[in-house]
C-alpha positions as a Markdown table, in Angstrom:
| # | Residue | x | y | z |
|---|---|---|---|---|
| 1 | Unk | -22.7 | -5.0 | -11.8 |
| 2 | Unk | -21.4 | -5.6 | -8.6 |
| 3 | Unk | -23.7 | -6.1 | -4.9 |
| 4 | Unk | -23.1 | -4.6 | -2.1 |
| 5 | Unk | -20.9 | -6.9 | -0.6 |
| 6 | Unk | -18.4 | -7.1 | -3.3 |
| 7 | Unk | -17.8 | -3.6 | -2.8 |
| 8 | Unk | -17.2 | -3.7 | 0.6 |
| 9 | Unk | -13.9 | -5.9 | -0.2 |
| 10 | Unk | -12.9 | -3.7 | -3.0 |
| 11 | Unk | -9.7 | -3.1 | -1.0 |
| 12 | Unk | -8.9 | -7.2 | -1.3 |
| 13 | Unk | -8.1 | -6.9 | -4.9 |
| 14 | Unk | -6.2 | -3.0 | -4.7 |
| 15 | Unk | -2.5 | -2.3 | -4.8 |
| 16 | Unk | -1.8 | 1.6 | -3.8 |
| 17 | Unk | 1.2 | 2.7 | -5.6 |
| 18 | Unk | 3.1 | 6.2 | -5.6 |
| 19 | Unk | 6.1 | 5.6 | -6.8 |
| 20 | Unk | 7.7 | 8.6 | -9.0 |
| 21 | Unk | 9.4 | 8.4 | -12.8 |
| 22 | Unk | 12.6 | 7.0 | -11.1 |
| 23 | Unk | 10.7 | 3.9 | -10.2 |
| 24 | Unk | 9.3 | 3.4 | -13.6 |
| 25 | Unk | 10.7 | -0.1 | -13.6 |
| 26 | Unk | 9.1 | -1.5 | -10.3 |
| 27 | Unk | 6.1 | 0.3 | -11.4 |
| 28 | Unk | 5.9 | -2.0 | -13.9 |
| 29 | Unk | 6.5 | -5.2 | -12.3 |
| 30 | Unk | 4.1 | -4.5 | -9.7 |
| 31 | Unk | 1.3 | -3.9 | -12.6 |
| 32 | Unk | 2.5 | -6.9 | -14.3 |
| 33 | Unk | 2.3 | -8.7 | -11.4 |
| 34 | Unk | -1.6 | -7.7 | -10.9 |
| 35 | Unk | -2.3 | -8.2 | -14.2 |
| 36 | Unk | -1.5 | -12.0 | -14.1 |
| 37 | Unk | -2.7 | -12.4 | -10.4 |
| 38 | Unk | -6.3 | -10.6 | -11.8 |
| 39 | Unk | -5.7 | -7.7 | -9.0 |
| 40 | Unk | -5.7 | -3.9 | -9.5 |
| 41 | Unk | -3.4 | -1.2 | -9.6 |
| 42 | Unk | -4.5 | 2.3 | -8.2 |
| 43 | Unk | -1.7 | 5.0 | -9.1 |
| 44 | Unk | -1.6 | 7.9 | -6.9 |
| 45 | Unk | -1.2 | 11.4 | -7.8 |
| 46 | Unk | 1.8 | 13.3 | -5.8 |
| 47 | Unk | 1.2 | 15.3 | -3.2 |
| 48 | Unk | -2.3 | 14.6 | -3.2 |
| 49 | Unk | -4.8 | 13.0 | -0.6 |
| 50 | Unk | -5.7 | 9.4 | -2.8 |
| 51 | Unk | -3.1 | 7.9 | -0.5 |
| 52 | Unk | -5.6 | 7.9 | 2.1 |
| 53 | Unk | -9.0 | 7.8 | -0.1 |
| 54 | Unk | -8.6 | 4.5 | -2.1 |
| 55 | Unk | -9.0 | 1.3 | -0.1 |
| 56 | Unk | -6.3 | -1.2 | -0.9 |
| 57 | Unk | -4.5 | -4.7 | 1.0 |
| 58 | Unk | -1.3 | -3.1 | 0.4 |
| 59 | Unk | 0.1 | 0.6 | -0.6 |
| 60 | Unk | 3.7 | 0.7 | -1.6 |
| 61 | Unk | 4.9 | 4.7 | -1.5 |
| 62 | Unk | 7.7 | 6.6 | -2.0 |
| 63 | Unk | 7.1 | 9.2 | 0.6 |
| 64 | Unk | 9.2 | 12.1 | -1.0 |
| 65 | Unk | 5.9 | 12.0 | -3.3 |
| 66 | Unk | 4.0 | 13.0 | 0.0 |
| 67 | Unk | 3.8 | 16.4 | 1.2 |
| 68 | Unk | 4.0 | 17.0 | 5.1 |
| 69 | Unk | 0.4 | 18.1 | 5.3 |
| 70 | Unk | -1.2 | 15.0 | 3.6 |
| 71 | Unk | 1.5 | 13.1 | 5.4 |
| 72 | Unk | 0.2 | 13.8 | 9.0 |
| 73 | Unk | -3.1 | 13.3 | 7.7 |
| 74 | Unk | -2.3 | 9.8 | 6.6 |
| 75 | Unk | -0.8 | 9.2 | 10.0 |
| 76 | Unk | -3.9 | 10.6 | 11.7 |
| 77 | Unk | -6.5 | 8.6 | 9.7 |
| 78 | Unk | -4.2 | 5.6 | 10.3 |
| 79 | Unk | -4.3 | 5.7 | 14.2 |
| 80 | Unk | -8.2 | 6.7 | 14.4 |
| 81 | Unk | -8.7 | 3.3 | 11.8 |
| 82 | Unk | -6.4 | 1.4 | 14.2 |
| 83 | Unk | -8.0 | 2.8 | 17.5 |
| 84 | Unk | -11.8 | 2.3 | 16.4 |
| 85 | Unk | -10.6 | -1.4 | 15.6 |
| 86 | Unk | -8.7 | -1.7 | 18.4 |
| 87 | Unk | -7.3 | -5.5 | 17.7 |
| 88 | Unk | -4.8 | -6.3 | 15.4 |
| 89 | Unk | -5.9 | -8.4 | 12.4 |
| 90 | Unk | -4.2 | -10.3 | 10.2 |
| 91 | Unk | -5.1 | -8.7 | 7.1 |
| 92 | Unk | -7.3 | -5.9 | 7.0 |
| 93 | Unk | -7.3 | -2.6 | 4.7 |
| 94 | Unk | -4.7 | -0.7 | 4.5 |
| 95 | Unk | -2.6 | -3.2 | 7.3 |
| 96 | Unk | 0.8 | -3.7 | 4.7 |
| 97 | Unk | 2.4 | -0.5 | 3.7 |
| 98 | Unk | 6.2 | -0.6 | 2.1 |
| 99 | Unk | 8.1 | 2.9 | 1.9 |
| 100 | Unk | 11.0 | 3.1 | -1.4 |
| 101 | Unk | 12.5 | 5.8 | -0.1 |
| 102 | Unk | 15.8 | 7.3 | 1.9 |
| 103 | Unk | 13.8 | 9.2 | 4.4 |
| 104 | Unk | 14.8 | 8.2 | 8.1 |
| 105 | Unk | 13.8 | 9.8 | 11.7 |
| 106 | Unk | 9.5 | 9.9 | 9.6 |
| 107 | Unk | 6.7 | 8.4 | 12.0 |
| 108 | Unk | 5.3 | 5.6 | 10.1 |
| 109 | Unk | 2.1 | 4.8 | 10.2 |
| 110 | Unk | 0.2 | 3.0 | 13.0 |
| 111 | Unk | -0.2 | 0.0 | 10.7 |
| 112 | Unk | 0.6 | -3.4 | 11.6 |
| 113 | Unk | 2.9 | -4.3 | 8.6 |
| 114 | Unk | 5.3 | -1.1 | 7.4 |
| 115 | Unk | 8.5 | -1.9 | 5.8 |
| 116 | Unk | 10.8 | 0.5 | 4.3 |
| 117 | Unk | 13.4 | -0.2 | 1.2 |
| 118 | Unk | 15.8 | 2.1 | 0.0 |
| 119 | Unk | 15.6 | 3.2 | -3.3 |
| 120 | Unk | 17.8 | 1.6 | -5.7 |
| 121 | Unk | 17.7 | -1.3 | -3.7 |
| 122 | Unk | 18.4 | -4.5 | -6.0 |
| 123 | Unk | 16.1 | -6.9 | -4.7 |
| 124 | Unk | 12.9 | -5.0 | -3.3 |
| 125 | Unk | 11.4 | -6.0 | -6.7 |
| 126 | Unk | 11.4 | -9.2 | -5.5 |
| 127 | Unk | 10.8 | -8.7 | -2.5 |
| 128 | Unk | 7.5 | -7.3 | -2.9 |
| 129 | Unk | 6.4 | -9.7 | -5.0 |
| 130 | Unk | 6.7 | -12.3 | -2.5 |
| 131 | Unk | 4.9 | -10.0 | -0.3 |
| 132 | Unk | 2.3 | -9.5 | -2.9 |
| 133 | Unk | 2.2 | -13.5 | -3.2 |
| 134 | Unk | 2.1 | -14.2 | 0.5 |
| 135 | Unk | -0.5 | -11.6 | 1.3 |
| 136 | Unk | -3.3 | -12.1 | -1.8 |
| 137 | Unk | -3.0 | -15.9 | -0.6 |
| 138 | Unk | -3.8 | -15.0 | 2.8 |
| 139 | Unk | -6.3 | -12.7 | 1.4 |
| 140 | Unk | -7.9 | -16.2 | -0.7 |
| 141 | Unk | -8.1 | -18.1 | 2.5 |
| 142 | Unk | -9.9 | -15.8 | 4.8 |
């Protein structure tokens, strides 16, 4: 069983991933990259409001999964988080969010890390998992 304060920092060992069936491949890097690293994968359901009800360190989405309602609301409970905290922090929940999508001219979030890959593109696999490495480091020294 776990206290009180471990689940407070759930989000420390959470990856958010919506990806859809034509990302079945980095799917399954990212999962077998949190199964080695002992970290956990929460898959989101399209068009439906997990993307802004499970705590993670990092959410990796492909935003065509997103419809514009839920959308604006993940933009909105993204700027009240950021304006109650008012600092920028290193790491924090929710702080890293990387888009696999075309979609251009889309507010991001008011997060401190977003980064957008196209889809298809040949090395965001590893790019993410040097992200993923980088950031649960950080997330070991803090």
């Amino acid at each position: 069983m776990q206290s009180e304060n471990e689940n407070i920092y759930l989000w420390k060992k959470n990856i958010f991933v919506l990806l859809g069936e034509d990302n079945l491949v980095l799917k399954n890097i990212i999962k077998n990259w949190a199964i080695t690293n002992n970290f956990n994968v929460t898959n989101g359901i399209e068009n439906f409001d997990d993307i802004i009800a499970y705590p993670s360190f990092i959410m990796i989405i492909d935003r065509n999964l997103i419809n514009e309602n839920i959308y604006a609301r993940f933009l909105q409970y993204n700027k009240a988080k950021f304006q109650e905290n008012n600092k920028l922090d290193l790491i924090s929940e929710g702080n890293f969010c990387i888009f696999i999508d075309d979609i251009k001219n889309r507010e991001t979030p008011m997060i401190d890390y977003v980064l957008q890959l196209r889809k298809n593109n040949k090395i965001a696999a590893d790019l993410i998992i040097n992200i993923l490495n980088h950031v649960s480091n950080l997330l070991r020294i803090k």
